[in-house]
mmCIF file of the N, C-alpha and C atoms, coordinates in Angstrom:
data_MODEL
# 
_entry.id   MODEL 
# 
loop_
_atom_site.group_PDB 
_atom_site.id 
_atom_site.type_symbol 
_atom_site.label_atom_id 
_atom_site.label_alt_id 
_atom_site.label_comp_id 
_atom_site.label_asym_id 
_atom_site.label_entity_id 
_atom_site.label_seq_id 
_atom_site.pdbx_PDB_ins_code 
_atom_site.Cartn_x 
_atom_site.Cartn_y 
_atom_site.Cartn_z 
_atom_site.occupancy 
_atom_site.B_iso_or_equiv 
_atom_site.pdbx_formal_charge 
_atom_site.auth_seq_id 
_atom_site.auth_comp_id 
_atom_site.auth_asym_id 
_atom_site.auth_atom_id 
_atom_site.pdbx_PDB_model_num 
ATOM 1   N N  . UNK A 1 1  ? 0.807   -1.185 0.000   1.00 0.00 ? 1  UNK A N  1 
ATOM 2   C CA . UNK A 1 1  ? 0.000   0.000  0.000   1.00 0.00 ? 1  UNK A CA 1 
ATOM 3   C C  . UNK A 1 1  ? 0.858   1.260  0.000   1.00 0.00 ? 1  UNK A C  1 
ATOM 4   N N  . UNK A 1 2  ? 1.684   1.287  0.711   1.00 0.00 ? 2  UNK A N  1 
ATOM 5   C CA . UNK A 1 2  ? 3.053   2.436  0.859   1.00 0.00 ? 2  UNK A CA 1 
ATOM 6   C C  . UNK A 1 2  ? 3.123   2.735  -0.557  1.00 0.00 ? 2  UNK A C  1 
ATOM 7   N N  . UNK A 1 3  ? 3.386   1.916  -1.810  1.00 0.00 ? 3  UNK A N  1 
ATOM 8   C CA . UNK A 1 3  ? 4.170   2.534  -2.939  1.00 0.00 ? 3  UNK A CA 1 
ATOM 9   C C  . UNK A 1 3  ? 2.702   2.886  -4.044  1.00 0.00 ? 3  UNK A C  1 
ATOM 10  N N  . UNK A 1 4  ? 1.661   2.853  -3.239  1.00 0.00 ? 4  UNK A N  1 
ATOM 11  C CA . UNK A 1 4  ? 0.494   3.155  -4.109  1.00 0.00 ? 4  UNK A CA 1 
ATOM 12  C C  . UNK A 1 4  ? 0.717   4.847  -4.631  1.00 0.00 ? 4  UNK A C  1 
ATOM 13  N N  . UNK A 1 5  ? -0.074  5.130  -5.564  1.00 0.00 ? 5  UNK A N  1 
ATOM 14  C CA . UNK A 1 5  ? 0.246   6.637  -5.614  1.00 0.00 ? 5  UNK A CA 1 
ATOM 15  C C  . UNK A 1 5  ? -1.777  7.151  -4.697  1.00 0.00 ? 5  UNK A C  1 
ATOM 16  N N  . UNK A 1 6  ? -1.880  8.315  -4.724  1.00 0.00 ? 6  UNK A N  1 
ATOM 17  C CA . UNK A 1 6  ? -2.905  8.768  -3.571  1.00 0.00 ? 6  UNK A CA 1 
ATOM 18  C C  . UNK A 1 6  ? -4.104  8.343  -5.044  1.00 0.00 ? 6  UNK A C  1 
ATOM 19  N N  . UNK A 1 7  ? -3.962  8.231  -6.095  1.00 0.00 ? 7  UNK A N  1 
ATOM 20  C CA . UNK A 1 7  ? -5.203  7.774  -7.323  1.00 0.00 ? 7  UNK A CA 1 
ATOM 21  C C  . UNK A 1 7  ? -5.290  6.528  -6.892  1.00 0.00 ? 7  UNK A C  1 
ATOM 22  N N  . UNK A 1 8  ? -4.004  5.692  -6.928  1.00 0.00 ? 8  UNK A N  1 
ATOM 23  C CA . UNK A 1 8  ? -4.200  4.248  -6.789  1.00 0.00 ? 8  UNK A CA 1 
ATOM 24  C C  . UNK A 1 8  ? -5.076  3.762  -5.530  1.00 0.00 ? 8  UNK A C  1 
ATOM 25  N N  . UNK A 1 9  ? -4.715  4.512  -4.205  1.00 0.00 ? 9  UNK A N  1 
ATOM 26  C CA . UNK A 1 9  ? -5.374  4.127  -3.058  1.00 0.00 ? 9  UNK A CA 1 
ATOM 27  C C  . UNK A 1 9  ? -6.898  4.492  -2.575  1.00 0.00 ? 9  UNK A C  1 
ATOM 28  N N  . UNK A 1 10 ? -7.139  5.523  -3.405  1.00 0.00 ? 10 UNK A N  1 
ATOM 29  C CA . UNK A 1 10 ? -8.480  6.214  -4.293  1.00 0.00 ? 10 UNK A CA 1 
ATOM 30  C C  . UNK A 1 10 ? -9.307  4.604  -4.424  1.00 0.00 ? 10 UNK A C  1 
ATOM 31  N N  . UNK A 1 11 ? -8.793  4.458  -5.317  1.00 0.00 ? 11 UNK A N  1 
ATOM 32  C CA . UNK A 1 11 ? -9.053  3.630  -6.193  1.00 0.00 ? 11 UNK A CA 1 
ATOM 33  C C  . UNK A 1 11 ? -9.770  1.904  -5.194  1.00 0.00 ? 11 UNK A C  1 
ATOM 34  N N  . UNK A 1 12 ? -8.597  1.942  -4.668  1.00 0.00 ? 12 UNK A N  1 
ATOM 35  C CA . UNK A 1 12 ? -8.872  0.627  -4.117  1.00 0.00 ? 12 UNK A CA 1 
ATOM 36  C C  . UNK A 1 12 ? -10.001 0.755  -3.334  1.00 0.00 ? 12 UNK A C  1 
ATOM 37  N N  . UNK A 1 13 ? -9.717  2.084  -2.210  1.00 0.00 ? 13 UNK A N  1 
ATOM 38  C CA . UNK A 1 13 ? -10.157 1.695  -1.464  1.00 0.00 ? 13 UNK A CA 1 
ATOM 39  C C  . UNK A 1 13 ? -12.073 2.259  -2.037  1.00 0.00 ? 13 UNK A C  1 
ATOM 40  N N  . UNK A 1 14 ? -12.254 2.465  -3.159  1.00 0.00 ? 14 UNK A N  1 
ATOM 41  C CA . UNK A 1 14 ? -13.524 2.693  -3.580  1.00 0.00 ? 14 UNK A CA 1 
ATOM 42  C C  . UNK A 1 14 ? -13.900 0.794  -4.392  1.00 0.00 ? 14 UNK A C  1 
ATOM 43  N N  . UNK A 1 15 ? -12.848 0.255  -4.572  1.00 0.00 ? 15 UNK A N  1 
ATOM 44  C CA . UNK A 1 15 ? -13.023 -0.807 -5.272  1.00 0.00 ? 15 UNK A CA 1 
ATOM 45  C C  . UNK A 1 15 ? -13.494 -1.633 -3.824  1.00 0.00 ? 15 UNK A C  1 
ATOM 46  N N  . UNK A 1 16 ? -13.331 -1.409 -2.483  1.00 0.00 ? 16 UNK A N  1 
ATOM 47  C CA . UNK A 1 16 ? -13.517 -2.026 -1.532  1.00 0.00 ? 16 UNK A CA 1 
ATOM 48  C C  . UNK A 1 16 ? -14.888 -1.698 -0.867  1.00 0.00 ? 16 UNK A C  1 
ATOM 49  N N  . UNK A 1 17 ? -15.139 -0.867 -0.872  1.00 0.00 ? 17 UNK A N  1 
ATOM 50  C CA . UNK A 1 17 ? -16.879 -0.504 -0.741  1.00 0.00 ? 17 UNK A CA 1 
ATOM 51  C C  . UNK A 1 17 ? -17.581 -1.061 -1.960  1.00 0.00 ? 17 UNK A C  1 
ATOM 52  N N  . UNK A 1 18 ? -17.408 -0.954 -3.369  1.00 0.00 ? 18 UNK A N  1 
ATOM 53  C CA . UNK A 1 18 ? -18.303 -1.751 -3.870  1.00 0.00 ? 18 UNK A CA 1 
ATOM 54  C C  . UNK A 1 18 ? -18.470 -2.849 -4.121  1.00 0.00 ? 18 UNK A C  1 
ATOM 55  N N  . UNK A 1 19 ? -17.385 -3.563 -3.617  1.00 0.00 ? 19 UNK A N  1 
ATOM 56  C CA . UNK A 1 19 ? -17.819 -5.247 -3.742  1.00 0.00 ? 19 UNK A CA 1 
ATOM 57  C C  . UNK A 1 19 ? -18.576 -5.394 -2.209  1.00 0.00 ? 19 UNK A C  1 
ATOM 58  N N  . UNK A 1 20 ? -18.514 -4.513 -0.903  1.00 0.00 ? 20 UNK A N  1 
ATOM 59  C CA . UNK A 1 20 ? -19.404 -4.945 0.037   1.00 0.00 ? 20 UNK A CA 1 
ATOM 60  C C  . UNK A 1 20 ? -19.935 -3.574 0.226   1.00 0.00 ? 20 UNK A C  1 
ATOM 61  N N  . UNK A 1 21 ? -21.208 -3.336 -0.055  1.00 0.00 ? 21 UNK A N  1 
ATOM 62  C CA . UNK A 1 21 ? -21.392 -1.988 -0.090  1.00 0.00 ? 21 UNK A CA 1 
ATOM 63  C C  . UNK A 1 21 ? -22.034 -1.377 1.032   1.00 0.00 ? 21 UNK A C  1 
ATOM 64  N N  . UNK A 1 22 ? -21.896 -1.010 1.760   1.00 0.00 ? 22 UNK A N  1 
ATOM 65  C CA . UNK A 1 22 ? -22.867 -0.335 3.377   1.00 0.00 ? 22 UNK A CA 1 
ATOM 66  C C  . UNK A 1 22 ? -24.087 0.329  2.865   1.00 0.00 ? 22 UNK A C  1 
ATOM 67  N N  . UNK A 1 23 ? -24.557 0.022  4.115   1.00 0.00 ? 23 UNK A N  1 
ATOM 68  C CA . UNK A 1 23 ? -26.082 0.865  3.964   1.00 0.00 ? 23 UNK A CA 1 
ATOM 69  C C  . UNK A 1 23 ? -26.071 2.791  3.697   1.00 0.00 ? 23 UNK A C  1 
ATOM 70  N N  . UNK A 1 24 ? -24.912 2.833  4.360   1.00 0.00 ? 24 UNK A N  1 
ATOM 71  C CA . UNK A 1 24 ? -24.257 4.269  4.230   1.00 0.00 ? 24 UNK A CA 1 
ATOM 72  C C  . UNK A 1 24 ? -24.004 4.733  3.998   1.00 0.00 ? 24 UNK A C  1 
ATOM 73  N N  . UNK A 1 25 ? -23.255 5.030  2.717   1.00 0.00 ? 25 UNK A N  1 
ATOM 74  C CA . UNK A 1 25 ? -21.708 5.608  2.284   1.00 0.00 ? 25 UNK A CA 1 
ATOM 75  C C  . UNK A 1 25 ? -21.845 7.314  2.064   1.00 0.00 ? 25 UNK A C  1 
ATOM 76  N N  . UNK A 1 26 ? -20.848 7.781  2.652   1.00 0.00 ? 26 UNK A N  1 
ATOM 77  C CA . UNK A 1 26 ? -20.551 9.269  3.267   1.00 0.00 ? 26 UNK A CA 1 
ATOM 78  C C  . UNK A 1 26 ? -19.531 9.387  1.865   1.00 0.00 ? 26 UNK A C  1 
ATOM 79  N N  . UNK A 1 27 ? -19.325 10.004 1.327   1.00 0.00 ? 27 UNK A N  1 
ATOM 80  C CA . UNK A 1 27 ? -18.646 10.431 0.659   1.00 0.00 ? 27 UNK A CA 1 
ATOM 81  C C  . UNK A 1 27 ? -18.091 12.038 0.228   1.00 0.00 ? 27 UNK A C  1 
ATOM 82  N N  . UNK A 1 28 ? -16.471 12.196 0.352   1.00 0.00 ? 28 UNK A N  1 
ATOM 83  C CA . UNK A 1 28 ? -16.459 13.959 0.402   1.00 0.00 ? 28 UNK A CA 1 
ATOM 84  C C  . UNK A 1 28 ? -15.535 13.651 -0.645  1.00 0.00 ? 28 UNK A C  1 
ATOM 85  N N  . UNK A 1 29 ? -15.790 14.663 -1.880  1.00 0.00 ? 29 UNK A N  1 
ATOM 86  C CA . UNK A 1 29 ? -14.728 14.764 -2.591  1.00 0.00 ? 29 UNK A CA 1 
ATOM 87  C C  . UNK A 1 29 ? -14.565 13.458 -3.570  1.00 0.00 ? 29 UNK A C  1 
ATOM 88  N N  . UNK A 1 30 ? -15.278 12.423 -4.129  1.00 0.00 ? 30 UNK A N  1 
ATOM 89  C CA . UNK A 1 30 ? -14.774 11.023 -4.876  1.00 0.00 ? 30 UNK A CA 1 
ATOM 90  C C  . UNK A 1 30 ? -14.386 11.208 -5.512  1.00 0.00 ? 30 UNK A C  1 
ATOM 91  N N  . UNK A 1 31 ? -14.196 12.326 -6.407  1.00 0.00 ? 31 UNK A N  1 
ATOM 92  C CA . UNK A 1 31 ? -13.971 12.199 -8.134  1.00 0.00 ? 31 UNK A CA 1 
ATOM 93  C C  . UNK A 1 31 ? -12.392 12.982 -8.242  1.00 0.00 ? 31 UNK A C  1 
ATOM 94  N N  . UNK A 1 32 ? -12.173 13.674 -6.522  1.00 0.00 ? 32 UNK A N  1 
ATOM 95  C CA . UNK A 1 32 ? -10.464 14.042 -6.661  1.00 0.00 ? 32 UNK A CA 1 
ATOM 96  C C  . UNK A 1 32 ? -9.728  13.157 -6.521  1.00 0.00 ? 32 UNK A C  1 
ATOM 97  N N  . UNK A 1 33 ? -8.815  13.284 -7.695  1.00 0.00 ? 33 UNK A N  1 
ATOM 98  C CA . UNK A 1 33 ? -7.273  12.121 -8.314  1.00 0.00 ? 33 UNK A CA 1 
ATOM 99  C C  . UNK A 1 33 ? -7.670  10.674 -8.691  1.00 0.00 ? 33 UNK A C  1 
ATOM 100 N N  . UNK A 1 34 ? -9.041  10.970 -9.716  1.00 0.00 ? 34 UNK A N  1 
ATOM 101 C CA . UNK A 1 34 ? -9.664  10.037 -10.559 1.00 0.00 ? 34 UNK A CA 1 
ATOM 102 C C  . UNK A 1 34 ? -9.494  10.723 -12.209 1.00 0.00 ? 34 UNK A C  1 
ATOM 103 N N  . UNK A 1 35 ? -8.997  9.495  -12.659 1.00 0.00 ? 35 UNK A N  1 
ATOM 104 C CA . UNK A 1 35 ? -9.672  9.897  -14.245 1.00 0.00 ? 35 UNK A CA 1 
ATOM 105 C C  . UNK A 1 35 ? -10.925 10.267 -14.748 1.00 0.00 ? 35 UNK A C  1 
ATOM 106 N N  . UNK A 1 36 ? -10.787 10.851 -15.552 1.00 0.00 ? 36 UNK A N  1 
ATOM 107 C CA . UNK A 1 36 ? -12.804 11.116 -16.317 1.00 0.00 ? 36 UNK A CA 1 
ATOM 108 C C  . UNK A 1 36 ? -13.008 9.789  -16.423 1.00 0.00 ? 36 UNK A C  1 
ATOM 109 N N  . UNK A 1 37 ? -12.410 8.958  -16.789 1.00 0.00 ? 37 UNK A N  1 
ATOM 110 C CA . UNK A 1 37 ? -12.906 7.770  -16.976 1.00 0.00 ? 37 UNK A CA 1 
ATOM 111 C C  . UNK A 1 37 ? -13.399 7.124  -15.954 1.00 0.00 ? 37 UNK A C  1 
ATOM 112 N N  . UNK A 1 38 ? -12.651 7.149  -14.875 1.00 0.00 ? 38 UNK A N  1 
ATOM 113 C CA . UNK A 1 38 ? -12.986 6.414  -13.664 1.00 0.00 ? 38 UNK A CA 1 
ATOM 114 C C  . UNK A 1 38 ? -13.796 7.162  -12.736 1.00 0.00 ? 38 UNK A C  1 
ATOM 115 N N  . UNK A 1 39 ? -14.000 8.373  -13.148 1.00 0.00 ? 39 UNK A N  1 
ATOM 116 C CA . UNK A 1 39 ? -14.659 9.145  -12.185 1.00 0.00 ? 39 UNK A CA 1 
ATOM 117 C C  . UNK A 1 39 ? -16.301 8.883  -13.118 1.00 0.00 ? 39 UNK A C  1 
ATOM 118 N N  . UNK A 1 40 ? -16.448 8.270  -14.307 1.00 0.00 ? 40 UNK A N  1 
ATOM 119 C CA . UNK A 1 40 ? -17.856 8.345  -14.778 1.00 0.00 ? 40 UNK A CA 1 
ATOM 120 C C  . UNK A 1 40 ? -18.482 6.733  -14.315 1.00 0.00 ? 40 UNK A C  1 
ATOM 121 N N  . UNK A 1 41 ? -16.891 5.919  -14.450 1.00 0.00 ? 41 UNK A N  1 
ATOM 122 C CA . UNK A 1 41 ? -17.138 4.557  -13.948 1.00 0.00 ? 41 UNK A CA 1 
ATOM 123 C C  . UNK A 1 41 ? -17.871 4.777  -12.466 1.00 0.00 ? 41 UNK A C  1 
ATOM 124 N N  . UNK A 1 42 ? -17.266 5.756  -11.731 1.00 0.00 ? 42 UNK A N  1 
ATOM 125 C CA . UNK A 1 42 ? -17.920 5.556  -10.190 1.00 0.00 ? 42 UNK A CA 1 
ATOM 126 C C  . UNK A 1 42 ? -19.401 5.859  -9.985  1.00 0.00 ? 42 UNK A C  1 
ATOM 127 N N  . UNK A 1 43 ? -19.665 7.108  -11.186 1.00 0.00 ? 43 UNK A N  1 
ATOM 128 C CA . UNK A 1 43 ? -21.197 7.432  -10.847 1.00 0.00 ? 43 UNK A CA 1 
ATOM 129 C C  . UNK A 1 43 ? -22.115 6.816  -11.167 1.00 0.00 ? 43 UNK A C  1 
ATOM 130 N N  . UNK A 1 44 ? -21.610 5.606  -12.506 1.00 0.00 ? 44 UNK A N  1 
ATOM 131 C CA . UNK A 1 44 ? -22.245 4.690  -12.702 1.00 0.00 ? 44 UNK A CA 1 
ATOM 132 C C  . UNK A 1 44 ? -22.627 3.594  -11.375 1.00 0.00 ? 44 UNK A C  1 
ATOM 133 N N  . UNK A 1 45 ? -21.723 3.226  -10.722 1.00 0.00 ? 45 UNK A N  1 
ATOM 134 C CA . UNK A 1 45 ? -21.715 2.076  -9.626  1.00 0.00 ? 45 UNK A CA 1 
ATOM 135 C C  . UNK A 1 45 ? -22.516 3.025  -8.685  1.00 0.00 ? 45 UNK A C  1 
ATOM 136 N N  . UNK A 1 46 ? -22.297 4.144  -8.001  1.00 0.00 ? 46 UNK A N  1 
ATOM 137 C CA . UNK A 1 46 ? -23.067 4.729  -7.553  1.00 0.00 ? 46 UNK A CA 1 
ATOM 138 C C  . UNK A 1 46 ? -24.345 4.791  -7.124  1.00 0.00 ? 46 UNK A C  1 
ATOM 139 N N  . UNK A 1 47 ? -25.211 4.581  -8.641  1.00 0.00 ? 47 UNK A N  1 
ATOM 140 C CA . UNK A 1 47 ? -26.644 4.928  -9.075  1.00 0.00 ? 47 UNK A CA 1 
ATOM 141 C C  . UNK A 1 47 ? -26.639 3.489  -8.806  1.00 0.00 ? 47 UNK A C  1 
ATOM 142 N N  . UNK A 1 48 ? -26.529 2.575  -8.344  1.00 0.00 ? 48 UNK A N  1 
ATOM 143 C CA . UNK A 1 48 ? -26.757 1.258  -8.387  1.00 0.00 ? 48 UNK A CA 1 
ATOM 144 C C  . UNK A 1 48 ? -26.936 0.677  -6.940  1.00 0.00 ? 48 UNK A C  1 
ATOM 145 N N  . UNK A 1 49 ? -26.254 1.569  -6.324  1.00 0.00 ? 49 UNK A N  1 
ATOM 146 C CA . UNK A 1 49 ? -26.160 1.202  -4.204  1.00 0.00 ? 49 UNK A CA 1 
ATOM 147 C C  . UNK A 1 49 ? -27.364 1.187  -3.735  1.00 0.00 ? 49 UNK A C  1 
ATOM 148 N N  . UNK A 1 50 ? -27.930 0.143  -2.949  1.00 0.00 ? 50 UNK A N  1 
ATOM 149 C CA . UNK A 1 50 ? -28.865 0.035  -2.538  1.00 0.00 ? 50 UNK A CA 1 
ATOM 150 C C  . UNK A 1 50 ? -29.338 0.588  -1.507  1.00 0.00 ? 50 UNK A C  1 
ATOM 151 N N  . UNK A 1 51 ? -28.033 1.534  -0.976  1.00 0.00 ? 51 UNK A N  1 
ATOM 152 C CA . UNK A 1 51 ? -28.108 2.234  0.831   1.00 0.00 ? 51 UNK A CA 1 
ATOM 153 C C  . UNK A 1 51 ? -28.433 4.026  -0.013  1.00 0.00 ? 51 UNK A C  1 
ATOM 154 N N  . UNK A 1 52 ? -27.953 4.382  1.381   1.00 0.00 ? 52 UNK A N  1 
ATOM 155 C CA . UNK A 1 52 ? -28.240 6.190  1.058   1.00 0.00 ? 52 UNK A CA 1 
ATOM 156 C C  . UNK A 1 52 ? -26.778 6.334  0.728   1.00 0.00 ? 52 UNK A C  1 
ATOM 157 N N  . UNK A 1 53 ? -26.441 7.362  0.181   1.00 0.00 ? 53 UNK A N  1 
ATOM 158 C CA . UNK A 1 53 ? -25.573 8.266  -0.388  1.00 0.00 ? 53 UNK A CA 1 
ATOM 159 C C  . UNK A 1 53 ? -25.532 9.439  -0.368  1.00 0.00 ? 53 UNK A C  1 
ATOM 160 N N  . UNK A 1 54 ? -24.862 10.264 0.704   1.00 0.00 ? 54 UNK A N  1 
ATOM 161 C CA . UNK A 1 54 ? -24.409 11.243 1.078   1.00 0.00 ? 54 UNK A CA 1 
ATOM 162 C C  . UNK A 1 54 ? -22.785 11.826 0.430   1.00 0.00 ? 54 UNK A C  1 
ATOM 163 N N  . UNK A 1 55 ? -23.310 12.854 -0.486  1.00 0.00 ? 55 UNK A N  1 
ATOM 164 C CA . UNK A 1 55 ? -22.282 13.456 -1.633  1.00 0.00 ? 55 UNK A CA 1 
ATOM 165 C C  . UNK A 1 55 ? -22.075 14.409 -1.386  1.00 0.00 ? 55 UNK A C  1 
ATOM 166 N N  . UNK A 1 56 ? -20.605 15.000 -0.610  1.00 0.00 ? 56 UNK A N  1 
ATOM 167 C CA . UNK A 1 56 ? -20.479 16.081 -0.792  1.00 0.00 ? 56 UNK A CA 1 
ATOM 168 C C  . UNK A 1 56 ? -19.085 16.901 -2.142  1.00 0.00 ? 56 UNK A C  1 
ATOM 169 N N  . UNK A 1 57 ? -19.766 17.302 -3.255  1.00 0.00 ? 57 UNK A N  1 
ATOM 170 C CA . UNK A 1 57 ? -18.453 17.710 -3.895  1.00 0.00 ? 57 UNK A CA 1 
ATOM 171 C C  . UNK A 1 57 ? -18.706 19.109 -4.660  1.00 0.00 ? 57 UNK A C  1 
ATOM 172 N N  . UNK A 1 58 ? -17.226 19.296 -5.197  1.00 0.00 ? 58 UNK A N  1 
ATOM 173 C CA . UNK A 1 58 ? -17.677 20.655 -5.932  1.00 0.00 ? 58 UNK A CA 1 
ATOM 174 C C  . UNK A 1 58 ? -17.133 20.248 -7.546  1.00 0.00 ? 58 UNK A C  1 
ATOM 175 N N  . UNK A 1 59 ? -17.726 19.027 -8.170  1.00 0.00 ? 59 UNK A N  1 
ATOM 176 C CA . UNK A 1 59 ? -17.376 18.181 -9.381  1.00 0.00 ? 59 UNK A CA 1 
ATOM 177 C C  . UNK A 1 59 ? -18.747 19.128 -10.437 1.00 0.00 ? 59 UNK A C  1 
ATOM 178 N N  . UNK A 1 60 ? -18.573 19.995 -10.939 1.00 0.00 ? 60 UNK A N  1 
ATOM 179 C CA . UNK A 1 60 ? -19.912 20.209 -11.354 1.00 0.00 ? 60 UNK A CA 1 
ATOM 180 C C  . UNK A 1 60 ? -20.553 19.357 -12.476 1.00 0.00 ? 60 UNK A C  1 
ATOM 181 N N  . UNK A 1 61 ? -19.563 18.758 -13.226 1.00 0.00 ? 61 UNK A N  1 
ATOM 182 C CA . UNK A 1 61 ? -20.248 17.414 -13.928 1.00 0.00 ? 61 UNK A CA 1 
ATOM 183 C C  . UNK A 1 61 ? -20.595 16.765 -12.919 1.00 0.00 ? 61 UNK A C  1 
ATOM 184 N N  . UNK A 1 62 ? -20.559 16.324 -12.409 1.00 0.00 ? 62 UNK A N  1 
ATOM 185 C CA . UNK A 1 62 ? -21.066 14.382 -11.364 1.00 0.00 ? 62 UNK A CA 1 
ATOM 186 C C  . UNK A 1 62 ? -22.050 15.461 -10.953 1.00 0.00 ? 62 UNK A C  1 
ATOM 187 N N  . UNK A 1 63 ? -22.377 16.492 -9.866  1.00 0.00 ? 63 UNK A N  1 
ATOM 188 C CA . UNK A 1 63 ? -23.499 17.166 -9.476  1.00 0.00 ? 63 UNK A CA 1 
ATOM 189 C C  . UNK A 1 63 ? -24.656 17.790 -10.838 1.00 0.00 ? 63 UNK A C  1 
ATOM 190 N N  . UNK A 1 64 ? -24.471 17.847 -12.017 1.00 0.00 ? 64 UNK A N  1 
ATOM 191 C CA . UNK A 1 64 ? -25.359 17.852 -13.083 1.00 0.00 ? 64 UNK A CA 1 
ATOM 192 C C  . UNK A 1 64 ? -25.999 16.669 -13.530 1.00 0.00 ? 64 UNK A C  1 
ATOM 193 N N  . UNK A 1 65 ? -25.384 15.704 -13.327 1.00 0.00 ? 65 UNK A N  1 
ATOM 194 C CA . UNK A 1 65 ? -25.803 14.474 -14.113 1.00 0.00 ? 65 UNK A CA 1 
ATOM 195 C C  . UNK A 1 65 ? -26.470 13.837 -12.644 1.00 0.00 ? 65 UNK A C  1 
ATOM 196 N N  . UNK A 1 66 ? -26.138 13.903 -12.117 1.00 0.00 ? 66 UNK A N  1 
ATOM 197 C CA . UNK A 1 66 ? -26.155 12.996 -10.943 1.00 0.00 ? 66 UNK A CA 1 
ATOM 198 C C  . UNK A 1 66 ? -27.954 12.790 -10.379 1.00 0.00 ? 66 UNK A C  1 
ATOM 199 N N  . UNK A 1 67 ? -28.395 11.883 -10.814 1.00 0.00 ? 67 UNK A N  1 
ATOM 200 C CA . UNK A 1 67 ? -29.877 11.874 -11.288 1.00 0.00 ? 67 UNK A CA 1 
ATOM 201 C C  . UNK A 1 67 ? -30.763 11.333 -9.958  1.00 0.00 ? 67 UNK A C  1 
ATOM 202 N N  . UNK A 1 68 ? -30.174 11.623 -8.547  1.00 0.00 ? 68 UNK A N  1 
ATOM 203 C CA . UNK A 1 68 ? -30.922 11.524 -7.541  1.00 0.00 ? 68 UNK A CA 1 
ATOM 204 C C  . UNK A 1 68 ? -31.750 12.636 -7.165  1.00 0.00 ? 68 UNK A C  1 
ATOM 205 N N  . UNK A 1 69 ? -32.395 12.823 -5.902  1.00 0.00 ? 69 UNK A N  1 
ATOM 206 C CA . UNK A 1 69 ? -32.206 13.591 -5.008  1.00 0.00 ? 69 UNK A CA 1 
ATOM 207 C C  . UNK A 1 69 ? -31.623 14.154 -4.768  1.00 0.00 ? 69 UNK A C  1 
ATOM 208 N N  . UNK A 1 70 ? -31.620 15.771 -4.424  1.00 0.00 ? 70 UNK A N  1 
ATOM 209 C CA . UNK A 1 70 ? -30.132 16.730 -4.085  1.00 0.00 ? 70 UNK A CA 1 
ATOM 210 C C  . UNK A 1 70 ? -31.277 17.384 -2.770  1.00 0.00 ? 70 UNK A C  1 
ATOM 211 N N  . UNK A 1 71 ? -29.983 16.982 -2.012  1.00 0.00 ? 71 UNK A N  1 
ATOM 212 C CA . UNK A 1 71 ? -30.046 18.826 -0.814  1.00 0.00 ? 71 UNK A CA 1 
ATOM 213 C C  . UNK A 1 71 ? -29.121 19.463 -0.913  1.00 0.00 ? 71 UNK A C  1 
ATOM 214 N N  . UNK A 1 72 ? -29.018 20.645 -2.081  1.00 0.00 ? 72 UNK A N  1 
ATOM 215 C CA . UNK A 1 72 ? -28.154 21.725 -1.782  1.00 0.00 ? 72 UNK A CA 1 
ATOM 216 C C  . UNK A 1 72 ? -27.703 22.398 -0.922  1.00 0.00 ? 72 UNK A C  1 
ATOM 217 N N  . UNK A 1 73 ? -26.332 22.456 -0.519  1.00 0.00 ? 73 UNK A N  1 
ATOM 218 C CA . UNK A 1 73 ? -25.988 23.403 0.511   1.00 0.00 ? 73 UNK A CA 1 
ATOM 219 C C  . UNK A 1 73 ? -25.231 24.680 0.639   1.00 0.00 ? 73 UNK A C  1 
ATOM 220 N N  . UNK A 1 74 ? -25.122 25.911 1.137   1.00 0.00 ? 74 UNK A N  1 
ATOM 221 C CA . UNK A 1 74 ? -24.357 26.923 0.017   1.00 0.00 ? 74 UNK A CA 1 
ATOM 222 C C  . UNK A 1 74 ? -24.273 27.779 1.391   1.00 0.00 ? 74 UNK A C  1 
ATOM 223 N N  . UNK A 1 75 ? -22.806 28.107 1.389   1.00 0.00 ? 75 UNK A N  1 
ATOM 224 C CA . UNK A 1 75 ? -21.835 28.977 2.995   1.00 0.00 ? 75 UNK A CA 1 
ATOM 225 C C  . UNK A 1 75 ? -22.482 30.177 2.006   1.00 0.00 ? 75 UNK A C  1 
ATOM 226 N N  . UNK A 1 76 ? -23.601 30.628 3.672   1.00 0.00 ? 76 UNK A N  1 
ATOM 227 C CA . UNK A 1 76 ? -23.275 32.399 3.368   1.00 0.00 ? 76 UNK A CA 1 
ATOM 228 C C  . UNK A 1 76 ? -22.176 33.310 4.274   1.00 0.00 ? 76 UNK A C  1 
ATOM 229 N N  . UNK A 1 77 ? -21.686 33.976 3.524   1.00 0.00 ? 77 UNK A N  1 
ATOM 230 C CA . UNK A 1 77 ? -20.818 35.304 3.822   1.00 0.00 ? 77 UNK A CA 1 
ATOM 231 C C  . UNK A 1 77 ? -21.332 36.455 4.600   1.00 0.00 ? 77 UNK A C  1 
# 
């Protein structure tokens, strides 16, 4: 795991929630130090979880497409 790069460990450790997937998954940020590719692969697996999904990002593709439920949230100044 040491010589992973921070994509690779990305990676796994998202490859490790979806083969056992929680009722839960919290997620901040998924699609930083992903490929487009792998970042469209995830929203695909995503839309497929049978639990809730709590997304927080500032990806404005994945938040356009992203064909759930939204609660927007927005810091006032």
């Amino acid at each position: 795991m040491g010589r992973l790069s921070v994509g690779q460990r990305r990676r796994l450790a998202l490859a490790l929630l979806i083969a056992d997937p929680p009722e839960l998954l919290l997620l901040d940020e998924p699609t930083n130090h992903l490929s487009p590719l792998l970042a469209d692969e995830l929203e695909q697996v995503l839309g497929t979880t049978l639990g809730a999904t709590v997304l927080a990002t500032h990806d404005r593709w994945l938040r356009t497409r992203w064909p759930h439920p939204q609660l927007r949230l927005t810091a006032r100044t």
